[in-house]
LODOLO-639779 format. One record per atom (N, C-alpha, C): atom name; y, x, z. Coordinates in pm, 1 decimal, always signed. Last residue first. Example, Ala and Ser with C-alpha at 12.3 -4.5 7.8 and 13.67 -1.06 7.14 Angstrom:
BEGIN
+------+----------+----------+----------+
! atom !       py !       px !       pz !
+------+----------+----------+----------+
!    N !   -225.0 !  +1285.0 !   +708.0 !
!   CA !   -106.0 !  +1367.0 !   +714.0 !
!    C !     +3.0 !  +1290.0 !   +787.0 !
!    N !   -569.0 !  +1319.0 !   +780.0 !
!   CA !   -450.0 !  +1230.0 !   +780.0 !
!    C !   -330.0 !  +1320.0 !   +780.0 !
+------+----------+----------+----------+
% end
This chain:
BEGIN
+------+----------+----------+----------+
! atom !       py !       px !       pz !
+------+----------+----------+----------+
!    N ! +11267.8 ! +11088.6 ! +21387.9 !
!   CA ! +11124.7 ! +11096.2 ! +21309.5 !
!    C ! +11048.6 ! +11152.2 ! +21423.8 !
!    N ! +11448.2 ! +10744.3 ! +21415.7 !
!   CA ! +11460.5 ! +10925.5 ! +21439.0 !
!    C ! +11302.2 ! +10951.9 ! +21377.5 !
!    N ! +11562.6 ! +10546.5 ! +21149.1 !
!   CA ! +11484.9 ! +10544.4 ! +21307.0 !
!    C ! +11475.2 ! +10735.5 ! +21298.2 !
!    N ! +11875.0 ! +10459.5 ! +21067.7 !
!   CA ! +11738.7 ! +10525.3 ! +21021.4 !
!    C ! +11689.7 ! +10581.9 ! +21156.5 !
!    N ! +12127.7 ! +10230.6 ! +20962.0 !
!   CA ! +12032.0 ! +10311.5 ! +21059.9 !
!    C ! +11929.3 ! +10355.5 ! +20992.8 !
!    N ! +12417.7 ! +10229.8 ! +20830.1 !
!   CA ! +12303.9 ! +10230.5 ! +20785.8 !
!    C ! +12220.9 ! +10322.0 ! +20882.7 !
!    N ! +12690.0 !  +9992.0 ! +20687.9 !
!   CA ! +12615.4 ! +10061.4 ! +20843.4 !
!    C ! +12458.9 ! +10139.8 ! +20818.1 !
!    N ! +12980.7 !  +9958.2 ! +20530.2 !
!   CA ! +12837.7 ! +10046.7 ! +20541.5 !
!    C ! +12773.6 ! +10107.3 ! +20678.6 !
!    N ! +13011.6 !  +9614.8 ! +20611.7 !
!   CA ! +13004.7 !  +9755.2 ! +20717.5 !
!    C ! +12924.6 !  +9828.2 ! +20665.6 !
!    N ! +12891.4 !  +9344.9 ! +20664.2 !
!   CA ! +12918.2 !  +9421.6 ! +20555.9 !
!    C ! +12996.3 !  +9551.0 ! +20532.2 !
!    N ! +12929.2 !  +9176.8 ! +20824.5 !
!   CA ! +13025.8 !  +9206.7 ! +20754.7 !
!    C ! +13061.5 !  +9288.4 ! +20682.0 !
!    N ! +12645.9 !  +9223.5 ! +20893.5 !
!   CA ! +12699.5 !  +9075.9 ! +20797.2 !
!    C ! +12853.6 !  +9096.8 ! +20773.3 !
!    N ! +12607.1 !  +9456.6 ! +20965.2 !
!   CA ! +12547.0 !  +9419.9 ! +20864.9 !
!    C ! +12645.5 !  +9308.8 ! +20772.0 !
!    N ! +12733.0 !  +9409.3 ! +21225.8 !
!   CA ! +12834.1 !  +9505.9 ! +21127.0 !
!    C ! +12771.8 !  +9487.2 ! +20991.9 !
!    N ! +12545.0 !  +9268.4 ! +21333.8 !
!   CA ! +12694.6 !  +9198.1 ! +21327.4 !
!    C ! +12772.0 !  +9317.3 ! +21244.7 !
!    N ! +12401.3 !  +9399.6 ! +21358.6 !
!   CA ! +12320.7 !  +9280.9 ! +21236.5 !
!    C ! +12519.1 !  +9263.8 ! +21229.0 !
!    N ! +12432.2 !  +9603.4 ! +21587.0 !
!   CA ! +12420.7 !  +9647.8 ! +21438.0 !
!    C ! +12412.6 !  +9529.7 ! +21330.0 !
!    N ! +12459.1 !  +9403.8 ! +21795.3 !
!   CA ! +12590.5 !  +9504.6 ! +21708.4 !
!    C ! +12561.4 !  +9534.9 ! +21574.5 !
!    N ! +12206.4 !  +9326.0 ! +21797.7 !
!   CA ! +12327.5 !  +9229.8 ! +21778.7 !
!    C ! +12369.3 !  +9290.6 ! +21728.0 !
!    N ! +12040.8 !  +9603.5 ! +21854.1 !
!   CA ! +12022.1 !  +9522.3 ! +21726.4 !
!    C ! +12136.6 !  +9387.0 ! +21714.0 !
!    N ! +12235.4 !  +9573.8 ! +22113.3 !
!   CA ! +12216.1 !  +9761.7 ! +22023.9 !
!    C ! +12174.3 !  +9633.2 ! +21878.9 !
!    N ! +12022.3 !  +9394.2 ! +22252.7 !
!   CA ! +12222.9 !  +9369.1 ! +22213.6 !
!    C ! +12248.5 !  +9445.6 ! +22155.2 !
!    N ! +11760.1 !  +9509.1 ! +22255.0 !
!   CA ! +11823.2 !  +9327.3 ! +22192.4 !
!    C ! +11977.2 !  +9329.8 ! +22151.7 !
!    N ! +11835.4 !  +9730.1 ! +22389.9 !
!   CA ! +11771.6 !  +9740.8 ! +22257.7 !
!    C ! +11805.7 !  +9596.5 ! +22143.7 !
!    N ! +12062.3 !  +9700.4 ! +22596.6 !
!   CA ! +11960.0 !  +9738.9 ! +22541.7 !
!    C ! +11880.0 !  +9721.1 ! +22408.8 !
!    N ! +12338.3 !  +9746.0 ! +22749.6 !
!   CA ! +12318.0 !  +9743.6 ! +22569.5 !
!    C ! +12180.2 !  +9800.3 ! +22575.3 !
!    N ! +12406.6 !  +9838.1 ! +23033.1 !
!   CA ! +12401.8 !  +9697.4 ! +22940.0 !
!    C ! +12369.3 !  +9680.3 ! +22794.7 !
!    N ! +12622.1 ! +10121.5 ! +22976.4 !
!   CA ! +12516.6 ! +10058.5 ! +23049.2 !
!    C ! +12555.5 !  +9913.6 ! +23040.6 !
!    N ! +12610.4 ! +10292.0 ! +22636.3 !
!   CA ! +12680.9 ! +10198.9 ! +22716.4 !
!    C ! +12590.0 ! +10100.1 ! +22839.4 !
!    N ! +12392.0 ! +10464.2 ! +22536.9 !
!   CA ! +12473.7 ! +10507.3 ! +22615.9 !
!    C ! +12549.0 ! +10459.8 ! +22709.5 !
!    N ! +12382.2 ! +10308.0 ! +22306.9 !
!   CA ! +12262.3 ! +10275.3 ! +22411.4 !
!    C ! +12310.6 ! +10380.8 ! +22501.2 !
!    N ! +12526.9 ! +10374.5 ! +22109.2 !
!   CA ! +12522.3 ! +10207.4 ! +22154.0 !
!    C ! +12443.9 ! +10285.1 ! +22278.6 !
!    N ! +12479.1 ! +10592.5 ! +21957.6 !
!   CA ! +12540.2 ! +10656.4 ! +22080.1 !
!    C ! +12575.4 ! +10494.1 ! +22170.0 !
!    N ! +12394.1 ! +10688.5 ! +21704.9 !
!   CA ! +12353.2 ! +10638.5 ! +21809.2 !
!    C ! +12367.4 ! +10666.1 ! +21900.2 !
!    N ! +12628.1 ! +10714.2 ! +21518.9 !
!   CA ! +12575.2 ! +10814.6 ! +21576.9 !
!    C ! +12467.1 ! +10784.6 ! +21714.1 !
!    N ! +12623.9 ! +10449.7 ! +21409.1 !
!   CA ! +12576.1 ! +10546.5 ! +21332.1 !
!    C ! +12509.0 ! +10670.0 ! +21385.1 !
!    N ! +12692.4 ! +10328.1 ! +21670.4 !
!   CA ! +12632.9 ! +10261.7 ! +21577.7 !
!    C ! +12544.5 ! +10371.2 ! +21479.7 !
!    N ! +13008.8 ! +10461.4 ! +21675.1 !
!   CA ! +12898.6 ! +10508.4 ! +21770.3 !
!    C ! +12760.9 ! +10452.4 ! +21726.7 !
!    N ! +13121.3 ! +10385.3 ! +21368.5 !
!   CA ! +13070.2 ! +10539.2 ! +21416.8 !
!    C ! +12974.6 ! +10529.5 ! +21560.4 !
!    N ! +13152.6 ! +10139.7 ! +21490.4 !
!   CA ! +13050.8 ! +10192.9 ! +21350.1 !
!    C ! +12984.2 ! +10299.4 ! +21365.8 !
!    N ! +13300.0 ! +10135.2 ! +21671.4 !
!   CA ! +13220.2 ! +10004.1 ! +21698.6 !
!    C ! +13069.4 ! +10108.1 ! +21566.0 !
!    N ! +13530.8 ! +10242.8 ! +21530.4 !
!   CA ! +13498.3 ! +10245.4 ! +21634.1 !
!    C ! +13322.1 ! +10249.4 ! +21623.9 !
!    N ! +13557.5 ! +10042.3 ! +21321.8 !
!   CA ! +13506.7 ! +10147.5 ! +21294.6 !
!    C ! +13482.2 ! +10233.8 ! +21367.9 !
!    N ! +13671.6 !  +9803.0 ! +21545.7 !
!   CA ! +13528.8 !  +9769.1 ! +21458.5 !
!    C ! +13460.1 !  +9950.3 ! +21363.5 !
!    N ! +13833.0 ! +10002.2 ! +21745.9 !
!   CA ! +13865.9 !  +9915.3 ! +21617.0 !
!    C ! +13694.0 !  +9899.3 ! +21607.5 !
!    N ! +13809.0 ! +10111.7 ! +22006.8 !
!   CA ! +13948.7 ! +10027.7 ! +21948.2 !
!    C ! +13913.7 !  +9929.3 ! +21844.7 !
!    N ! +13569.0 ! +10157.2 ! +22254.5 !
!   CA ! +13636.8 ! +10160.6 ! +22098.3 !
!    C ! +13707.9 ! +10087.8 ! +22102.0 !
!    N ! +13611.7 ! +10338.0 ! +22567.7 !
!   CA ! +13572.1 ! +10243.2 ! +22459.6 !
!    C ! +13605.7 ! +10220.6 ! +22327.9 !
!    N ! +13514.3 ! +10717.0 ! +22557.4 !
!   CA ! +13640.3 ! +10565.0 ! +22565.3 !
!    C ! +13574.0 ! +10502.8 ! +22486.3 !
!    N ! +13226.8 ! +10799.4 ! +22694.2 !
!   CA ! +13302.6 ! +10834.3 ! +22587.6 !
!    C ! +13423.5 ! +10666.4 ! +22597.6 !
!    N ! +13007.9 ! +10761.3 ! +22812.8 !
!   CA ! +13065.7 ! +10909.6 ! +22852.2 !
!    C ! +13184.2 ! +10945.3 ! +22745.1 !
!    N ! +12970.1 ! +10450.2 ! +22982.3 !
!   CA ! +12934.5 ! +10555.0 ! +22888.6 !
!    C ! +13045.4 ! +10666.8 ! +22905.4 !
!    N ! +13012.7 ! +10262.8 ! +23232.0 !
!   CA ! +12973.0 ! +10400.1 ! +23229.6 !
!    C ! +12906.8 ! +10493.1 ! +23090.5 !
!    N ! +13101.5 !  +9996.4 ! +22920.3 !
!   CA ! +13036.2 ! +10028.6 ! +23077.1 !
!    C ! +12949.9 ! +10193.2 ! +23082.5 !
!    N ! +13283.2 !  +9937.0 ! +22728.4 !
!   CA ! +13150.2 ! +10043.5 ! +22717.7 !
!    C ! +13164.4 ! +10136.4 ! +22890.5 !
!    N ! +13425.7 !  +9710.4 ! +22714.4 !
!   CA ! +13442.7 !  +9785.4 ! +22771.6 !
!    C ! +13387.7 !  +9889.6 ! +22795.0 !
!    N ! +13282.8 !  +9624.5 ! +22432.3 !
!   CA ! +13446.0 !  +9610.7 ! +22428.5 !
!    C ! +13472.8 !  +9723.8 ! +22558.7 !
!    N ! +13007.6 !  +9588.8 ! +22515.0 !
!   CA ! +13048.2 !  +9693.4 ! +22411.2 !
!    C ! +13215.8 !  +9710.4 ! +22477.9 !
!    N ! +13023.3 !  +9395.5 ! +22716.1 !
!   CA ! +12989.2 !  +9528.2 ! +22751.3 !
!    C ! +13030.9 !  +9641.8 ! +22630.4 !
!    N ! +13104.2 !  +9194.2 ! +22564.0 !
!   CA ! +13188.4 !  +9255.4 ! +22657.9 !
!    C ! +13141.1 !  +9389.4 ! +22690.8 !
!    N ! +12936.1 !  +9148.9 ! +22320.0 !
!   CA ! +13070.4 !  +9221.4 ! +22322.1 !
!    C ! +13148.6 !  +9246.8 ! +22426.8 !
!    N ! +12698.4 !  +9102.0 ! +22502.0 !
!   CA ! +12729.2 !  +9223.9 ! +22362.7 !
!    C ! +12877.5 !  +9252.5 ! +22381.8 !
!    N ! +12762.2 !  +8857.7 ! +22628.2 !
!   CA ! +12699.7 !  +8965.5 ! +22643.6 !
!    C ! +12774.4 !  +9123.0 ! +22607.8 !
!    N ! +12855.5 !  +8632.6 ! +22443.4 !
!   CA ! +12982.5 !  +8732.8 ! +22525.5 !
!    C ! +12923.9 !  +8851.1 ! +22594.8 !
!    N ! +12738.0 !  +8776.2 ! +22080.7 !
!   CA ! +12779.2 !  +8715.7 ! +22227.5 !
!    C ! +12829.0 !  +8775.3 ! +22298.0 !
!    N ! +12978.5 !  +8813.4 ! +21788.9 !
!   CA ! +12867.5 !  +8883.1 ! +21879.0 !
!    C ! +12840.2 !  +8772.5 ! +21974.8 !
!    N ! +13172.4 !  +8701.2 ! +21659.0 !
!   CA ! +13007.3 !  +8690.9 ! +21561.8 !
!    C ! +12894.7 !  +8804.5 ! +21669.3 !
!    N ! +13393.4 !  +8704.9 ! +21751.5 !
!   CA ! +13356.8 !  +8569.3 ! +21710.3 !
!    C ! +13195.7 !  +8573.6 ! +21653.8 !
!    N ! +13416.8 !  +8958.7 ! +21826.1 !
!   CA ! +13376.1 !  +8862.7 ! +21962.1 !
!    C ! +13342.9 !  +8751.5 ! +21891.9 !
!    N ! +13514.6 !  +9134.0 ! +21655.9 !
!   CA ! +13388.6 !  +9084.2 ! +21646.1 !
!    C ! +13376.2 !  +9006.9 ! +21745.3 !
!    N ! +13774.4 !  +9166.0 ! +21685.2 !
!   CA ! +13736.0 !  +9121.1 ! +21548.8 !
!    C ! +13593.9 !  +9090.8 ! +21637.0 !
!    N ! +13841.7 !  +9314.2 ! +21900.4 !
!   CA ! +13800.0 !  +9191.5 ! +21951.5 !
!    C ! +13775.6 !  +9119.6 ! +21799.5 !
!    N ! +13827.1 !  +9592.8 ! +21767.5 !
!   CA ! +13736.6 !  +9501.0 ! +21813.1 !
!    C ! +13768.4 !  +9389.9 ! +21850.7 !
!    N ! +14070.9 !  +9571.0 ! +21508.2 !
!   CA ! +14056.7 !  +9604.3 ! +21625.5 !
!    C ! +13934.2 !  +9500.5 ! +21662.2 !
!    N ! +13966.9 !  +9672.2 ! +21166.9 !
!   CA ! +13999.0 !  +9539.2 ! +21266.1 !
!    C ! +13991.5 !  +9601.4 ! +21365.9 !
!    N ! +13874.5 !  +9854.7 ! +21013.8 !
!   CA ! +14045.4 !  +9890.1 ! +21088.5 !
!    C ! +14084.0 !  +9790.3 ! +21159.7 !
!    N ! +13651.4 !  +9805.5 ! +20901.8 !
!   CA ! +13675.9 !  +9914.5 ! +20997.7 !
!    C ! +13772.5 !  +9882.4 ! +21076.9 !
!    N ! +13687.2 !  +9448.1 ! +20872.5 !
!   CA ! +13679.0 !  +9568.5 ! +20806.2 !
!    C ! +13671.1 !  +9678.7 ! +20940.5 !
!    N ! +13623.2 !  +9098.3 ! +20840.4 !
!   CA ! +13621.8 !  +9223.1 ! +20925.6 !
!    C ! +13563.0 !  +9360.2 ! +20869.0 !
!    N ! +13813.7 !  +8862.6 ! +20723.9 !
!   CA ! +13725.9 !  +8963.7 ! +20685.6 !
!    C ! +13701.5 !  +9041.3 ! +20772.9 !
!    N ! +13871.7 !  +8533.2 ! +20851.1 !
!   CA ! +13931.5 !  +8681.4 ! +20835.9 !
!    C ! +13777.4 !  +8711.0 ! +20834.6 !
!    N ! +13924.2 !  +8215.1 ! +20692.4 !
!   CA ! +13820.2 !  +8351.4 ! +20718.0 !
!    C ! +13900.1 !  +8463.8 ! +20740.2 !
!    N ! +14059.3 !  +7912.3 ! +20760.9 !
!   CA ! +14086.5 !  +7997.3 ! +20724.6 !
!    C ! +14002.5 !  +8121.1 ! +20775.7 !
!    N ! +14067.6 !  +7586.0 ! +20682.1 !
!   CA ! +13991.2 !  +7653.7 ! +20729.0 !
!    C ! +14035.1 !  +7813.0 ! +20683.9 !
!    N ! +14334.3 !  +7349.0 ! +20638.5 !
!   CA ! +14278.7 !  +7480.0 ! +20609.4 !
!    C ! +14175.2 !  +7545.6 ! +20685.0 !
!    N ! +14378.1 !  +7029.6 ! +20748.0 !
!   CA ! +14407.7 !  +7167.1 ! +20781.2 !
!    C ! +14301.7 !  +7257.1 ! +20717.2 !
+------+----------+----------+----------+
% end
């Protein structure tokens, strides 16, 4: 039998990433516990709050699981690109 890769792009619906987060991370992301905004749908979802730093909003996502999300959009290669505040 075939080994077969899906790619994960923007337009994957999150549960795309449950295979390359823990169940930590991605549950709390997937349901973004008391944050002030709906959970995300898709992995570009998942980007934009990522970009707009808005991970650490979700209660449960501290700094350790915030750096999961982001390595996990890294490796798929997700223009993700943080820059620490000044």
């Amino acid at each position: 039998m075939a080994h077969r890769t899906h790619r994960i792009t923007a337009a994957c619906p999150i549960h795309c990433l449950k295979a390359v987060l823990s169940a930590m991370a991605y549950n709390r992301l997937a349901l973004a516990y008391e944050a002030p905004f709906d959970p995300p749908r898709t992995v570009g979802d998942v980007l934009k709050l990522a970009q707009d730093d808005k991970l650490n909003e979700i209660t449960g996502l501290g700094p350790r699981r915030i750096s999961e999300i982001e390595a996990a959009l890294v490796f798929a290669g997700l223009p993700y690109r943080h820059t620490d505040p000044p």
